[in-house]
SETORVEX-910373 format. One record per residue: chain; x, y, z of N, C-alpha, C, CB in turn; residue in three letters. Coordinates in steps of 0.001 Angstrom, whole numbers, always signed. Atoms other than C-alpha are relative to their C-alpha. Glycine has a CB too. Layout:
% SETORVEX-910373
{A,{X,Y,Z},{X,Y,Z},{X,Y,Z},{X,Y,Z},ala} ...
% end
This chain:
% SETORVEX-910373
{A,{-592,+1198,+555},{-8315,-3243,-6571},{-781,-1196,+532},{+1515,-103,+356},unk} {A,{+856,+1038,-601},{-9884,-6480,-6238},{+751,-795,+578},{-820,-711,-823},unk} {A,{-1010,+469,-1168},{-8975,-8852,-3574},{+424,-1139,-1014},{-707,-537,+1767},unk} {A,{-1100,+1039,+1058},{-8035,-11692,-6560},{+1283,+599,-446},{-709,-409,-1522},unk} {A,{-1249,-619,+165},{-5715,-8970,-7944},{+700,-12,+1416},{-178,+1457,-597},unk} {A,{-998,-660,-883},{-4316,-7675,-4642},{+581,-1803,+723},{-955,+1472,+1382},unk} {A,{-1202,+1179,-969},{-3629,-11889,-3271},{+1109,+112,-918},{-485,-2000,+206},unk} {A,{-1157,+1201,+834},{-1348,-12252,-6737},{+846,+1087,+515},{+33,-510,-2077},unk} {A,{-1139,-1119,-404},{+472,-9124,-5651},{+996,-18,+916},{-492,+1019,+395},unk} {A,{-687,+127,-1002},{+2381,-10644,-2744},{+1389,+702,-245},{+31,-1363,+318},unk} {A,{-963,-741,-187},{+5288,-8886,-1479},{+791,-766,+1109},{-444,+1370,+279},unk} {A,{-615,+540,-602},{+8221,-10315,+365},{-25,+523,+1317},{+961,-108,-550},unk} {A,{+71,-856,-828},{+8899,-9509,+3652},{+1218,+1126,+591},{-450,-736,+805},unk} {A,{-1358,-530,-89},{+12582,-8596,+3070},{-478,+1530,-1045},{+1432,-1329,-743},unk} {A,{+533,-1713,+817},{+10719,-5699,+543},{-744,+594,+1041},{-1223,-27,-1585},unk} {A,{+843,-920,-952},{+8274,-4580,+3080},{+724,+784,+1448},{-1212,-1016,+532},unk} {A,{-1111,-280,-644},{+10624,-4273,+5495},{+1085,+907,-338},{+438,-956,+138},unk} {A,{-240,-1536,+275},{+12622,-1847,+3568},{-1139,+731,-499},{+1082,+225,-1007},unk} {A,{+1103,-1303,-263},{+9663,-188,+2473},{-323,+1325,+735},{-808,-400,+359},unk} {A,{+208,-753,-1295},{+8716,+921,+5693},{+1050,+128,+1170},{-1101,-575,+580},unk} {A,{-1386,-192,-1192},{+12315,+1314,+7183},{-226,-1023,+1195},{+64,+1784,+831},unk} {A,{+133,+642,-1097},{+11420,-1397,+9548},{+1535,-1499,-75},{-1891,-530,-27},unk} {A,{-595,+1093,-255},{+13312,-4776,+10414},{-993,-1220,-382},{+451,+53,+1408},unk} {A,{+970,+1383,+478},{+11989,-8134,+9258},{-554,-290,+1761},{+1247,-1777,-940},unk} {A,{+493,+345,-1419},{+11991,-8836,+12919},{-894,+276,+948},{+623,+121,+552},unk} {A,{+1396,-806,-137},{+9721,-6146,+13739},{-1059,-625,-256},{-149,+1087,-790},unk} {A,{+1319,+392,+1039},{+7212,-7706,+10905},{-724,-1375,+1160},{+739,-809,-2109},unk} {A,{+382,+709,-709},{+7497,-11080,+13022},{-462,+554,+1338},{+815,-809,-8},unk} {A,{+540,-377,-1689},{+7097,-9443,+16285},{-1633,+262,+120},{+808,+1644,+618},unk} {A,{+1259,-190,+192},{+3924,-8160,+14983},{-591,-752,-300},{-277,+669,-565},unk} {A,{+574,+1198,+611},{+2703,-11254,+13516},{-319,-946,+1493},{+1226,-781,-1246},unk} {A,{-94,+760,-1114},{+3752,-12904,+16741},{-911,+10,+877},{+940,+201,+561},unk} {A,{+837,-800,-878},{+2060,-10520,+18984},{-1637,+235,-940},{+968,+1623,+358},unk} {A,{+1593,-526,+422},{-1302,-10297,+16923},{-348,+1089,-405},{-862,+1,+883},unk} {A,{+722,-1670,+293},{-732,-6724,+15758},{-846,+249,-1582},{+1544,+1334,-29},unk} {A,{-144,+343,+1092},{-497,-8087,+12426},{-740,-1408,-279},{+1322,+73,-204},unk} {A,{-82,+1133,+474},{-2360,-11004,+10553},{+1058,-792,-331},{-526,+61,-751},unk} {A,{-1408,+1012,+565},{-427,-14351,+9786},{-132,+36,-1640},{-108,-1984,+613},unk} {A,{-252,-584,+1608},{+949,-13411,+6576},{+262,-1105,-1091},{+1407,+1015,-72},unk} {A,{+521,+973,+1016},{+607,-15743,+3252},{+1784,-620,+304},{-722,+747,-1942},unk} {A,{-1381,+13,-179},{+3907,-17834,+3058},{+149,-1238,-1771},{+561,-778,+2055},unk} {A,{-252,+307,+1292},{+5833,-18667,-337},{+488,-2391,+261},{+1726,+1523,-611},unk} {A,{-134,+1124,+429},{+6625,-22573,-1156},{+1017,-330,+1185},{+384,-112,-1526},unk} {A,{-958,+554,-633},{+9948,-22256,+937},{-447,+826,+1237},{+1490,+94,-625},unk} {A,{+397,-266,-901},{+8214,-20852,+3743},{+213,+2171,+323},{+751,-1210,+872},unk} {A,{-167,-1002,-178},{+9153,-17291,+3253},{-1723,+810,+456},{+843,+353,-1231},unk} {A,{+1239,-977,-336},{+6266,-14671,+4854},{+38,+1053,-1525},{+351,+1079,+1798},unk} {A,{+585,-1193,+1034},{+4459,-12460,+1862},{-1032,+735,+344},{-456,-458,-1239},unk} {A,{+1404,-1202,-930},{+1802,-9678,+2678},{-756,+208,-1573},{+826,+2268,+1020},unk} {A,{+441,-298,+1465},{-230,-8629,+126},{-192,+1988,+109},{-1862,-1098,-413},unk} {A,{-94,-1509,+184},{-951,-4538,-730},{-418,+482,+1169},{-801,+615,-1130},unk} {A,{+808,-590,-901},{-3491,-4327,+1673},{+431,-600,+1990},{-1693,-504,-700},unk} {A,{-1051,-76,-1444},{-1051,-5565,+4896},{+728,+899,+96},{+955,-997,+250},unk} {A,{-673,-1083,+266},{+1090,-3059,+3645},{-330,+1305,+836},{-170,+186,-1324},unk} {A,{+927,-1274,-801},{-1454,-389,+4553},{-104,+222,+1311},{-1341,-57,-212},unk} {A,{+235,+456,-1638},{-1988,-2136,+7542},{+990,+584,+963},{+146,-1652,+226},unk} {A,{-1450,-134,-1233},{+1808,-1987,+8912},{-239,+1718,-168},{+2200,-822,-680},unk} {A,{-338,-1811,-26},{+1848,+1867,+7491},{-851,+1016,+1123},{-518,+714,-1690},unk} {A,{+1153,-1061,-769},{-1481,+3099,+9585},{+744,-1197,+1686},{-2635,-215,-820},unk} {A,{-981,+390,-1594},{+391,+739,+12900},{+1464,+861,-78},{+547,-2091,+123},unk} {A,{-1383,-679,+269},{+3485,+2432,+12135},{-372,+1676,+885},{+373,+134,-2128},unk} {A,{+626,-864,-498},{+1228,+5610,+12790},{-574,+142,+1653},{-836,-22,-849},unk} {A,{+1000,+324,-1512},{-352,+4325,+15972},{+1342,-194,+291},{-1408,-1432,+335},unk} {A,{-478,+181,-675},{+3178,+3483,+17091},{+498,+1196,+598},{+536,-779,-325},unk} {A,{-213,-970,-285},{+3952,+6758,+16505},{-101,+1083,+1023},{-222,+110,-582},unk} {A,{+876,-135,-1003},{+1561,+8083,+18534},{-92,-299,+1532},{-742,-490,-417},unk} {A,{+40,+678,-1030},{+2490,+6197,+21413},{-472,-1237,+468},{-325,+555,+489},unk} {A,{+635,+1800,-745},{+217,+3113,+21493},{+1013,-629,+71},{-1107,-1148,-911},unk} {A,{-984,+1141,-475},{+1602,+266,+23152},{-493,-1255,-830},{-73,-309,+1767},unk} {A,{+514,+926,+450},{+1585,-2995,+21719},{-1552,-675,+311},{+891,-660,+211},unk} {A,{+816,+947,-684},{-1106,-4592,+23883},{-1264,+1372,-413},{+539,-580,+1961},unk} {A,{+861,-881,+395},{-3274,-1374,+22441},{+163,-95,-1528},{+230,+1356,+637},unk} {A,{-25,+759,+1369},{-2445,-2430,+19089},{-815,-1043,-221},{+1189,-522,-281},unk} {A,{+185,+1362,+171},{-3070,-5612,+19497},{-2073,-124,+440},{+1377,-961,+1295},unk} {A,{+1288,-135,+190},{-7070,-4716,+20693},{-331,+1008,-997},{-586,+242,+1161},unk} {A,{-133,-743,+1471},{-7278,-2451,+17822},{-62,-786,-1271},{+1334,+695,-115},unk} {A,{-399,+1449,+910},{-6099,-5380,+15656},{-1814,-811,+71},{+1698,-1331,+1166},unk} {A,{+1187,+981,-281},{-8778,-7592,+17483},{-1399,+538,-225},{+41,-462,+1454},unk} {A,{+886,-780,+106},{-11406,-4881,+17247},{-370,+16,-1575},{+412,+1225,+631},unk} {A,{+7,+555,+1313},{-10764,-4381,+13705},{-248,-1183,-667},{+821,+137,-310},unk} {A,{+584,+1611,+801},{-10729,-8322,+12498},{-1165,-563,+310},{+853,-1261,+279},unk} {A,{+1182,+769,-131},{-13750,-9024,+13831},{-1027,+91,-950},{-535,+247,+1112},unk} {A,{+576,+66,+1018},{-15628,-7798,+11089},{+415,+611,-1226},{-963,+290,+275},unk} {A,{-835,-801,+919},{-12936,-6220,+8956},{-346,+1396,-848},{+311,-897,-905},unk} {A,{+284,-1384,+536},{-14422,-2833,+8767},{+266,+1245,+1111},{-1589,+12,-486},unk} {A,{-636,-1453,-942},{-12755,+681,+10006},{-544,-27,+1065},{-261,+1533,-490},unk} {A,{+1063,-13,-1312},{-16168,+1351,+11912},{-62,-503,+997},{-961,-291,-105},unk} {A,{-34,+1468,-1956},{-15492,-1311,+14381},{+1215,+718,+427},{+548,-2598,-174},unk} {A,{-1358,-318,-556},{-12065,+74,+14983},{-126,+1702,+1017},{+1204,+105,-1605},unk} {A,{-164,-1610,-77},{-12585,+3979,+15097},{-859,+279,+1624},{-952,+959,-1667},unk} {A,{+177,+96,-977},{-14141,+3944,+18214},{+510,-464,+1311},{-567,-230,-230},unk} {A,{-505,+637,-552},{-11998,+2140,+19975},{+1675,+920,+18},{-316,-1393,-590},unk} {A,{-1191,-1088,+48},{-9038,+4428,+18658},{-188,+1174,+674},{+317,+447,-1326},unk} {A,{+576,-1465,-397},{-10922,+7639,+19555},{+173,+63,+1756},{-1904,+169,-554},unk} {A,{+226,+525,-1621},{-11131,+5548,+23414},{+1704,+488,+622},{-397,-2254,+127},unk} {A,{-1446,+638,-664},{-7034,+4790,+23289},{+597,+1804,-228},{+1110,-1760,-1242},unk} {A,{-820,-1508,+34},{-6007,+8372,+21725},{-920,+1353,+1072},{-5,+618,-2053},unk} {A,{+644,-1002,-427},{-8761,+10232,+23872},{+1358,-248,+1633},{-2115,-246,+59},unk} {A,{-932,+271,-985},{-6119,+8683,+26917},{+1299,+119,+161},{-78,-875,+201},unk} {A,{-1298,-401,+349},{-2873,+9565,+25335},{+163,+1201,+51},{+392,-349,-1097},unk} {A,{+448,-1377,-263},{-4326,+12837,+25242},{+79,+410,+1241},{-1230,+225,-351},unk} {A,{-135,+37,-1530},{-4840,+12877,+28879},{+1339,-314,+318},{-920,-1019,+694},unk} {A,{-971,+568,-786},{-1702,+11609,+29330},{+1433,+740,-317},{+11,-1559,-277},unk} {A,{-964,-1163,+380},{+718,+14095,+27205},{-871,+1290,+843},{+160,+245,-1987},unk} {A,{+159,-1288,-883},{-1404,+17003,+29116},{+340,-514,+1468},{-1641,+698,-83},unk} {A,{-580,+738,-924},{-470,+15198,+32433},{+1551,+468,+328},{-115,-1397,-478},unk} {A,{-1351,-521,-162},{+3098,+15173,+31658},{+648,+1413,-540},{+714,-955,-532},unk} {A,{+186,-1272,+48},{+2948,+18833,+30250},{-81,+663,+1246},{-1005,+227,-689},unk} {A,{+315,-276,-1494},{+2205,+19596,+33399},{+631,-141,+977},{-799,-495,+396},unk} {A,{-838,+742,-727},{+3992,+17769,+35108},{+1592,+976,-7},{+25,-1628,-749},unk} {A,{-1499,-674,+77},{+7015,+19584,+33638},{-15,+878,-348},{+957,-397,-628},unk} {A,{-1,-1546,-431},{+5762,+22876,+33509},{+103,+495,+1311},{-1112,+587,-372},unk} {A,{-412,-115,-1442},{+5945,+22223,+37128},{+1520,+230,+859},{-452,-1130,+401},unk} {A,{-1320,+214,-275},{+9249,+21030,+37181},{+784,+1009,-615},{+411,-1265,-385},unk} {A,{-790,-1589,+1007},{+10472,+24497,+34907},{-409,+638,+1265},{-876,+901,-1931},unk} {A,{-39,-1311,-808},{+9317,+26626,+37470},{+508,-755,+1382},{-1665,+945,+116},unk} {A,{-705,+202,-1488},{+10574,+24957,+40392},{+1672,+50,-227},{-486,-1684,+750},unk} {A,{-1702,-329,+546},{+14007,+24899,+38384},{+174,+1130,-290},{+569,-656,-1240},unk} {A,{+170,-1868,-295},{+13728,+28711,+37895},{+276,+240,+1268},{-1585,+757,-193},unk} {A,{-147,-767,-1254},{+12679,+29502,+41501},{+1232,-238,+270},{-877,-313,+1138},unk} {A,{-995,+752,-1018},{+15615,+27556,+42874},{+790,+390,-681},{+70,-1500,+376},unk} {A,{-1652,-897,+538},{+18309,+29310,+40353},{-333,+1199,+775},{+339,+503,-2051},unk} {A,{+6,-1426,-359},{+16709,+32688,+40868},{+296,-59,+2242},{-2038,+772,-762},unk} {A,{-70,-46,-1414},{+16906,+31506,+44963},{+1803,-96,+82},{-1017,-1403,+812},unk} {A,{-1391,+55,+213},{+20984,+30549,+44195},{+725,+1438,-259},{+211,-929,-1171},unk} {A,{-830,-1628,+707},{+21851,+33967,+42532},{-15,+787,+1269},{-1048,+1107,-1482},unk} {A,{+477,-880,-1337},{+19958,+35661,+45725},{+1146,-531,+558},{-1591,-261,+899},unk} {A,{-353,+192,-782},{+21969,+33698,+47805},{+1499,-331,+252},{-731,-562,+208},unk} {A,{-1940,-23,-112},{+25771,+33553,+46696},{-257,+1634,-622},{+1356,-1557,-1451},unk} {A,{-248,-1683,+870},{+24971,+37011,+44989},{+1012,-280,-1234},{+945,+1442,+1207},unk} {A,{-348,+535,+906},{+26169,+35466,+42036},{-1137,+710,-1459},{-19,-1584,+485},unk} {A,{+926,-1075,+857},{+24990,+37822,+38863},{+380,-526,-1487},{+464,+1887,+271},unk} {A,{-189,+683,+1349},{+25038,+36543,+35161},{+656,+956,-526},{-1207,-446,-849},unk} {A,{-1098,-880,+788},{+27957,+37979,+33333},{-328,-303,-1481},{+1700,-435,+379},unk} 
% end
């Protein structure tokens, strides 16, 4: 679509907002915080996005998913706008999810630790009242 078509296409933010099951408040938070460009605004000041913000919130929606934090959004964001092409970004994602990665095997770990120490310590209880599973 061309970007003349996609400005006339504006979208409210009370539609985008159900769209994407979110809260208008959300939309500002993101706007606020930089996750999000400042979005076009109608005559009476209402915020409009156009198709291609849309996309935007849906692939952050994804990254929130994921775990990023705002302030990893928000260089992601900055990474991205600098020359408004993926390529600048994807590297920078590959950086934040190669660390989320690290960081769910971490706590995997962490609480495969904590399963077997909660095991030993029943199977040490049963031993020690002689207490037998009925």
């Amino acid at each position: 679509m061309a970007p003349e078509q996609e400005a006339e296409q504006l979208i409210t933010i009370g539609e985008v907002a159900r769209m994407l099951d979110l809260t208008t408040r959300t939309l500002r938070y993101w706007e606020e915080m930089g996750v999000i460009e400042a979005s076009h605004r109608s005559e009476g000041g209402n915020r409009l996005y156009t198709p291609y913000m849309v996309r935007r919130m849906k692939f952050i929606i994804k990254l929130k998913e994921l775990g990023l934090t705002i302030k990893e959004m928000q260089e992601l964001g900055a990474a991205y706008g600098e020359a408004r092409k993926t390529e600048n970004m994807i590297p920078r994602l590959v950086e934040i999810l190669d660390s989320h990665i690290n960081k769910v095997d971490e706590k995997m770990a962490n609480l495969a630790s904590l399963r077997k120490d909660i095991v030993d310590y029943r199977h040490r209880m049963i031993e020690k009242f002689n207490f037998s599973k009925k």
